[in-house]
C-alpha positions in Angstrom: 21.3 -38.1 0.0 18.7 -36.9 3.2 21.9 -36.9 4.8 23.7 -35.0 2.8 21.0 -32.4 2.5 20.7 -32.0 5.4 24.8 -31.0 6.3 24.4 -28.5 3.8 21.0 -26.7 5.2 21.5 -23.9 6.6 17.9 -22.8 9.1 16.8 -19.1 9.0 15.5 -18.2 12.4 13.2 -15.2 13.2 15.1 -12.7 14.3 14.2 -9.5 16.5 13.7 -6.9 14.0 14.9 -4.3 16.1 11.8 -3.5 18.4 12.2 -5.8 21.2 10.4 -8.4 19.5 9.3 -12.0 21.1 7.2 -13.1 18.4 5.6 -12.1 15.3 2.8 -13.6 12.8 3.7 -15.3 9.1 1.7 -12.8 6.4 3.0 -14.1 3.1 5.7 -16.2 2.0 7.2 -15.1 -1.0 9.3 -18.0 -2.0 8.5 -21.3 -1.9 9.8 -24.9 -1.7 12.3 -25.4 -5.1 13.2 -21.5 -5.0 16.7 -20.4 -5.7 17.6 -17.1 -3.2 20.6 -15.2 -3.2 21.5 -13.6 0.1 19.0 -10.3 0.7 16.1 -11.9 -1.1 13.1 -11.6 0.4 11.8 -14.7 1.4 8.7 -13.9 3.8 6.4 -10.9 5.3 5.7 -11.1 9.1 3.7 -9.2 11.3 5.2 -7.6 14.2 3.4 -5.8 17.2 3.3 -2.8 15.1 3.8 -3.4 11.4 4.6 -5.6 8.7 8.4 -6.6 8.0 9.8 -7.9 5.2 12.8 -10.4 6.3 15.6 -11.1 3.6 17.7 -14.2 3.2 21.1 -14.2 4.9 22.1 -17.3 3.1 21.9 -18.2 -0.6 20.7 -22.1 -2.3 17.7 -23.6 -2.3 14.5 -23.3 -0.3 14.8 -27.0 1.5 11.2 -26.6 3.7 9.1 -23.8 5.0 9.2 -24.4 8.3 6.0 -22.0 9.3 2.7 -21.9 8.2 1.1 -18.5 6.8 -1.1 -17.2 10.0 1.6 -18.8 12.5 2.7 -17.0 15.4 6.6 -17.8 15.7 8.7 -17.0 19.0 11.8 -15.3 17.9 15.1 -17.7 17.3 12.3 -20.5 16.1 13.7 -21.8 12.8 11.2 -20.5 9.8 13.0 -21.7 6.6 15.9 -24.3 5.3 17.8 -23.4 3.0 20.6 -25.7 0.7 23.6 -25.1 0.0 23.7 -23.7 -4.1 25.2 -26.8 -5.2 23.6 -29.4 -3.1 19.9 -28.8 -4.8 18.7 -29.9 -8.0 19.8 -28.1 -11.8 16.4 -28.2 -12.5 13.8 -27.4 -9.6 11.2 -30.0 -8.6 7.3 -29.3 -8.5 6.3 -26.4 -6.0 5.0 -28.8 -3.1 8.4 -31.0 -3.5 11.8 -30.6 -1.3 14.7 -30.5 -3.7 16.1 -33.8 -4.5 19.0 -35.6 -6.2 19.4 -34.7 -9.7 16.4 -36.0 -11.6 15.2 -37.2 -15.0 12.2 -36.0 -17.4 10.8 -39.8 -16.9 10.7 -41.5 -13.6 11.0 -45.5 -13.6 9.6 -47.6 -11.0 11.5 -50.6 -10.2 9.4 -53.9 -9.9 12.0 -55.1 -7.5 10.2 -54.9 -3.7 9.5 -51.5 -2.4 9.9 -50.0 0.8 6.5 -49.3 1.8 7.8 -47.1 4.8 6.9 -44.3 3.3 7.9 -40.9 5.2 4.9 -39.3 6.8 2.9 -36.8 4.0 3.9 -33.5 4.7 7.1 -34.1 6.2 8.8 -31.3 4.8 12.2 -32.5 6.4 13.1 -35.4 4.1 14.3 -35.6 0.8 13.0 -37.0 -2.2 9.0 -37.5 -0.8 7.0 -35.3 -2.3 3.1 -35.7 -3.5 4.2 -37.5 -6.8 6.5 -40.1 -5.4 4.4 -41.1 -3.4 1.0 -41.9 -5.5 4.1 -43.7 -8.1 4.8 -46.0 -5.2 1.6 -46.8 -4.8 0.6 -47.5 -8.3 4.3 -49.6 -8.5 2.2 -51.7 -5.4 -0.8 -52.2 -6.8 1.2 -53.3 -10.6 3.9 -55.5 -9.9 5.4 -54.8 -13.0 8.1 -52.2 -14.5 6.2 -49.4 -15.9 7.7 -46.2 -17.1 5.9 -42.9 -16.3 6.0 -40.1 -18.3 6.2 -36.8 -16.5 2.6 -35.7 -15.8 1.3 -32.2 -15.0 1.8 -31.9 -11.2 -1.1 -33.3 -9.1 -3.0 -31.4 -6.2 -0.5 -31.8 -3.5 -1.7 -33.0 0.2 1.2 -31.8 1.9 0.0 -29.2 4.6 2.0 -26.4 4.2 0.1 -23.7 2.3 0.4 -23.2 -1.8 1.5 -19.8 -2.5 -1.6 -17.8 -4.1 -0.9 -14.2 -4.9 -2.7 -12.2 -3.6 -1.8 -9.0 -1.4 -1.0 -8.7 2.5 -4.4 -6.8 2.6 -6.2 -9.4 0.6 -4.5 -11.8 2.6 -5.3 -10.2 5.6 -9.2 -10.5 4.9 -9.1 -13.8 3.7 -7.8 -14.7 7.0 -10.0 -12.9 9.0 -13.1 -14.4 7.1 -11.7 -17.6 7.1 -11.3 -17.8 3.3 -8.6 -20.7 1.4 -7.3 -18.4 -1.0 -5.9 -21.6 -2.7 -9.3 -22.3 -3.2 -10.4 -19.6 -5.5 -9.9 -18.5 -9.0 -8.3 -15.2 -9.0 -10.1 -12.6 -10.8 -7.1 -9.6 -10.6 -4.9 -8.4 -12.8 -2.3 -10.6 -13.7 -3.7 -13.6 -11.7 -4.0 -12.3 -8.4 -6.9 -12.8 -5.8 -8.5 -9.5 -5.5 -10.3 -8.4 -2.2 -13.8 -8.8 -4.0 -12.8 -13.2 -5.1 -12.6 -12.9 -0.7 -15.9 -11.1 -0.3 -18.1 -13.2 -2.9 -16.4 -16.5 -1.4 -17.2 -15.7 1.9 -20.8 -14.5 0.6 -21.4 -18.0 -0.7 -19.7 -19.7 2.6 -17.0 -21.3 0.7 -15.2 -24.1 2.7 -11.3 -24.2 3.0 -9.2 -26.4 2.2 -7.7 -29.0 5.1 -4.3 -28.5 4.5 -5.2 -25.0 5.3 -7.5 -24.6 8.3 -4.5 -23.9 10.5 -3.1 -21.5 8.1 -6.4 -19.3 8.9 -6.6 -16.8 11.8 -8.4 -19.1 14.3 -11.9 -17.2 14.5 -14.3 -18.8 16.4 -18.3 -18.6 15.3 -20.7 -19.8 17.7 -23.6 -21.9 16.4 -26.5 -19.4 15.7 -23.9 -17.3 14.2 -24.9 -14.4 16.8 -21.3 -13.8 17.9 -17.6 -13.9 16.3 -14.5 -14.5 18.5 -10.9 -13.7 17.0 -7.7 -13.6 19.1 -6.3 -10.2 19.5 -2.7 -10.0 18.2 0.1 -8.4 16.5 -0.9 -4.6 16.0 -4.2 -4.7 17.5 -2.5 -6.1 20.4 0.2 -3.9 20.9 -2.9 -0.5 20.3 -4.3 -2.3 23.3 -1.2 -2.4 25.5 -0.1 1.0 24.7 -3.4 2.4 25.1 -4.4 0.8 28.6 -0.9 2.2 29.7 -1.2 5.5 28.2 -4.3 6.0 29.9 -3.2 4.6 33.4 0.0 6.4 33.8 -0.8 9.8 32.3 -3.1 11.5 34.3 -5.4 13.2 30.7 -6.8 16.5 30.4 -8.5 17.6 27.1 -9.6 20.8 25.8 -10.9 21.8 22.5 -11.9 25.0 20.6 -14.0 25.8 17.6 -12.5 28.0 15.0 -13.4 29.6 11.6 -11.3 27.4 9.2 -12.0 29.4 6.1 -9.1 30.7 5.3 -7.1 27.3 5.5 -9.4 26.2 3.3 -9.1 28.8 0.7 -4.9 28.5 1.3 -5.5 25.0 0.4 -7.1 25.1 -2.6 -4.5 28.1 -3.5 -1.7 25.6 -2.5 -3.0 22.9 -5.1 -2.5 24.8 -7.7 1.1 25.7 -6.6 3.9 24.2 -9.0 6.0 23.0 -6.4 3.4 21.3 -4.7 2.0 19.5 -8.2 1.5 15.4 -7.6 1.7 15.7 -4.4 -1.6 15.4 -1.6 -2.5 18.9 0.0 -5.1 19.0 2.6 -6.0 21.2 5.9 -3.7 18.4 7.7 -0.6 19.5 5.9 -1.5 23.1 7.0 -2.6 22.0 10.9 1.2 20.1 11.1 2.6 22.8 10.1 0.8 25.3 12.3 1.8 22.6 15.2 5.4 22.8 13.9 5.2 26.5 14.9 3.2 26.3 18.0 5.8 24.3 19.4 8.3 27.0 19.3 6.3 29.0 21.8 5.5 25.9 24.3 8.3 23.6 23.8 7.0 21.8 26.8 4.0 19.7 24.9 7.3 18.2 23.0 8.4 16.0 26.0 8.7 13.1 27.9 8.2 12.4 31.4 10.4 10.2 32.3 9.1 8.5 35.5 12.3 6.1 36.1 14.8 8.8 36.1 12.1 11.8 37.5 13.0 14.1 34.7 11.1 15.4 32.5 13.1 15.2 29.0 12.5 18.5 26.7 13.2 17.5 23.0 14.9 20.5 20.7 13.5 18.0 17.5 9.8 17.2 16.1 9.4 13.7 15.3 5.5 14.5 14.4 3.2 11.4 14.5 0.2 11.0 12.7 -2.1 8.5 14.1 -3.4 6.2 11.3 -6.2 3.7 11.0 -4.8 0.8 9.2 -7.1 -2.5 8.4 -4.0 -4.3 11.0 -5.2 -1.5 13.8 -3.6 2.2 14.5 -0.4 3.0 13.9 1.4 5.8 14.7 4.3 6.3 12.1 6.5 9.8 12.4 8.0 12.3 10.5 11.5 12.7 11.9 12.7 15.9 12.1 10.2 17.4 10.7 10.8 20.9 12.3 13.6 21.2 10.2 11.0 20.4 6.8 9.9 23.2 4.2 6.2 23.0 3.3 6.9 21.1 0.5 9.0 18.6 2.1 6.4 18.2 4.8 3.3 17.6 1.9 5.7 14.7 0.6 6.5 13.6 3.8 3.0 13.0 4.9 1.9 12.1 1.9 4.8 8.9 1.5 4.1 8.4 5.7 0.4 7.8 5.6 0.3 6.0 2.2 2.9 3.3 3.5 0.9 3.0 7.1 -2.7 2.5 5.1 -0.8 -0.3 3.0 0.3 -1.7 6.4 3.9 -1.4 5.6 5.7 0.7 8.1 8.7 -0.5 9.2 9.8 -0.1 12.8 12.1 2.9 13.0 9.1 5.0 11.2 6.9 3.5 14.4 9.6 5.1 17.6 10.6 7.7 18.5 7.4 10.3 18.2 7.6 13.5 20.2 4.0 14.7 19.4 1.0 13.7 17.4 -2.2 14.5 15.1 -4.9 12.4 14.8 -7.5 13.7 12.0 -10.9 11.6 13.0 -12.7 14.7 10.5 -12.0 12.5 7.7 -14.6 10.4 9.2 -17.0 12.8 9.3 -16.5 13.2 13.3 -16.7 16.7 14.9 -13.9 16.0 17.6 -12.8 13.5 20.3 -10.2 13.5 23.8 -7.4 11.3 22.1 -5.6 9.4 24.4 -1.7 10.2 24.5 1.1 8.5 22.2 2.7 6.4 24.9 6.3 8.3 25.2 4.7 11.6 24.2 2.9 14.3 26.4 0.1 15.2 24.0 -2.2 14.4 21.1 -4.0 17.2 19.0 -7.4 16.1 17.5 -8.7 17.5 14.4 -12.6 17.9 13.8 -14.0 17.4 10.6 -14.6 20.8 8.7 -17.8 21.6 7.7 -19.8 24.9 6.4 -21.9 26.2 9.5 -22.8 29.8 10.6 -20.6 32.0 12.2 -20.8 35.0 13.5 -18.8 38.2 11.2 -18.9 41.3 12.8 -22.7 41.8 12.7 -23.3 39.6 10.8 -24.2 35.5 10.5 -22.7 34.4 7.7 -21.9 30.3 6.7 -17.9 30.1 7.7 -16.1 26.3 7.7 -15.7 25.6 10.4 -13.7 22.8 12.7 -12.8 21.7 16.3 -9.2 21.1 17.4 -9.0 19.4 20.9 -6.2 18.9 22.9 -5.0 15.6 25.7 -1.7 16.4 27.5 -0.3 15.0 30.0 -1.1 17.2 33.2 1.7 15.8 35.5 4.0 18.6 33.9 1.5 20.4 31.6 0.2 22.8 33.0 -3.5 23.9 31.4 -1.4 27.2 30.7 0.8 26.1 29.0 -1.7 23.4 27.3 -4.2 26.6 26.7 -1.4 28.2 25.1 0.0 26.0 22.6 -3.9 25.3 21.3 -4.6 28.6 20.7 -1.7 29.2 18.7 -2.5 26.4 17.0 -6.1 28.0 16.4 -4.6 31.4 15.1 -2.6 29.8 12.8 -5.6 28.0 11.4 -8.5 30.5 11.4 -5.1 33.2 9.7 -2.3 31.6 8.0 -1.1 35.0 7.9 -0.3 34.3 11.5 2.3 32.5 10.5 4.6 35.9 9.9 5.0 36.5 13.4 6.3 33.2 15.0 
């Protein structure tokens, strides 16, 4: 029958998502061994050097073996799942930890006729018919002699190494890694019996220890022994941030300037814009008005929505604003885009943004959000911070940084009166930005913030 089986398995290998992938981290398996699938089912979540990517099933039948471990990191083309052919698995699926088998019997009889004790290696999740329970009825057949008949028992702890599917989400699986936490382990205290960040926290709190069949499932974070320092291996998104940053900043030679500006009136237009019925359910904040003030900018200095392209000597002018927004994500930054969103109304920039940064924060951005950027905002005033020289979106010739907004006094005609007021700064890319041209576009962007009104004339 292991024969058999294995004619009619058909391996899944990880592909190249379409980002010029090599390899890419195992999240969460969302099937496991026993499963039906149809084709475009999917079967895992993996991390790539930018975001997490769901991966369906080109083939339909069984799940045969899980051929990658949760926490992995799998070469593209490596084999990550077997999968039977519909009629060559089981009607009725086996125990979680068992590979399909022949078709099988609600009682299992062991033979007192001599057993082979060459029993298949635990965890071998290649071979048919081995799982956990077949195992501890050969050896109780051993140690008898005799002919028994076992009823079918509640399925026993299994020993096999690859990892039980807890549920629990990418996040929460995320943190569990990073602390070295078996979510297996726990008891899940979430709504409908899911492990919720907090089960992580209070099991790391009280040091609980992790399962052996899962220590290699973990992120391998080394602890030294007077628990001064923590080492963890830099990959998939933090990773690639580093790359594109160290490049960023190597090739494109930076300049930064900033101004200070009476935000008041964006701040009164936003709370005017709230209450707008087009704009109800959706997220309105200074950010939606600062993109859009950057959407006009960019009419005047086209320029700062380019790429230099050093291979070909050109510099390449882009009629189109695929506008970035530089998120902070528990997997590292990001940098989705909005494409085309020059050609957006107000209210289809609000649900733009809004949809953009709520799929980034929840680490799911798939790769054709992640390309293709032609100019970016990162907001660090949501932290509280007053400004910063952000280094350039590699591909991109400049990054505007928004301040956080806060009440401070500022100077009205004679008078000192308490204005909000924010910081916008500037980083371009000075090989073909000029500063005029840089000064240019951030004042216009600063006009269009300190009066809306502005707006009329562009």
């Amino acid at each position: 029958m292991a024969d058999l089986a294995d004619l009619a398995a058909r391996e899944f290998k990880l592909p190249d998502v379409g980002e010029g992938l090599t390899e890419a981290d195992i999240v969460a398996w969302r099937v496991k061994v026993g499963d039906v699938v149809a084709v475009n089912d999917v079967v895992v979540e993996i991390e790539t050097a930018k975001s997490i990517v769901e991966l369906p099933s080109p083939y339909a039948g069984h799940v045969l073996a899980l051929l990658a471990a949760e926490g992995d990191t799998v070469a593209v083309g490596t084999p990550i799942i077997r999968i039977g052919e519909p009629g060559a698995a089981p009607a009725a699926p086996p125990p979680a930890s068992e590979v399909p088998t022949a078709p099988t019997t609600p009682a299992v009889t062991v033979s007192a006729e001599p057993i082979d004790t060459n029993i298949p290696p635990e965890g071998n999740a290649t071979l048919v018919g081995y799982g956990p329970k077949q195992r501890a009825l050969k050896r109780r057949a051993r140690k008898s002699g005799s002919n028994p008949v076992v009823e079918e028992a509640a399925p026993q702890p299994s020993r096999d190494p690859r990892p039980v599917r807890a549920l629990a989400k990418p996040l929460v699986r995320r943190l569990a890694r990073d602390l070295g936490v078996d979510l297996t382990a726990l008891v899940p205290t979430g709504p409908k019996g899911t492990v919720s960040k907090e089960d992580v926290l209070a099991a790391a709190g009280s040091a609980a220890p992790t399962a052996p069949g899962r220590a290699h499932a973990a992120s391998p974070v080394a602890v030294d022994p007077a628990g001064r320092e923590t080492r963890e291996p830099i990959k998939g998104v933090r990773k690639n941030m580093a790359a594109a940053m160290v490049a960023s900043a190597s090739t494109a030679p930076h300049v930064t300037e900033w101004v200070t500006i009476d935000a008041t009136a964006t701040v009164e237009l936003v709370d005017r814009l709230r209450e707008r019925r087009e704009l109800a359910g959706v997220k309105v904040s200074p950010l939606l008005v600062v993109a859009r003030a950057c959407l006009l900018a960019l009419r005047r200095t086209p320029l700062i929505n380019s790429t230099w392209d050093e291979a070909a000597q050109e510099v390449v002018v882009k009629h189109y604003v695929n506008l970035g927004i530089a998120a902070a994500t528990p997997r590292g930054l990001v940098v989705p885009n909005v494409k085309d969103a020059h050609a957006l109304s107000l209210v289809e920039l609000a649900q733009a943004l809004e949809a953009l940064t709520a799929t980034a924060r929840e680490g799911r951005s798939q790769p054709a959000d992640l390309t293709g950027g032609s100019f970016t905002i990162t907001n660090v005033g949501v932290f509280g911070v007053d400004g910063g020289t952000p280094i350039i979106n590699p591909g991109e010739s400049a990054i505007l940084c928004l301040g956080a907004i806060k009440a401070q006094p500022w100077v009205v005609g004679d008078q000192v009166v308490p204005r909000q007021v924010m910081t916008l700064s500037l980083s371009f890319d000075h090989r073909h930005i000029d500063g005029a041209t840089g000064s240019q576009f951030l004042a216009d962007v600063a006009d269009l913030v300190s009066d809306p009104a502005t707006a009329l004339v562009f």
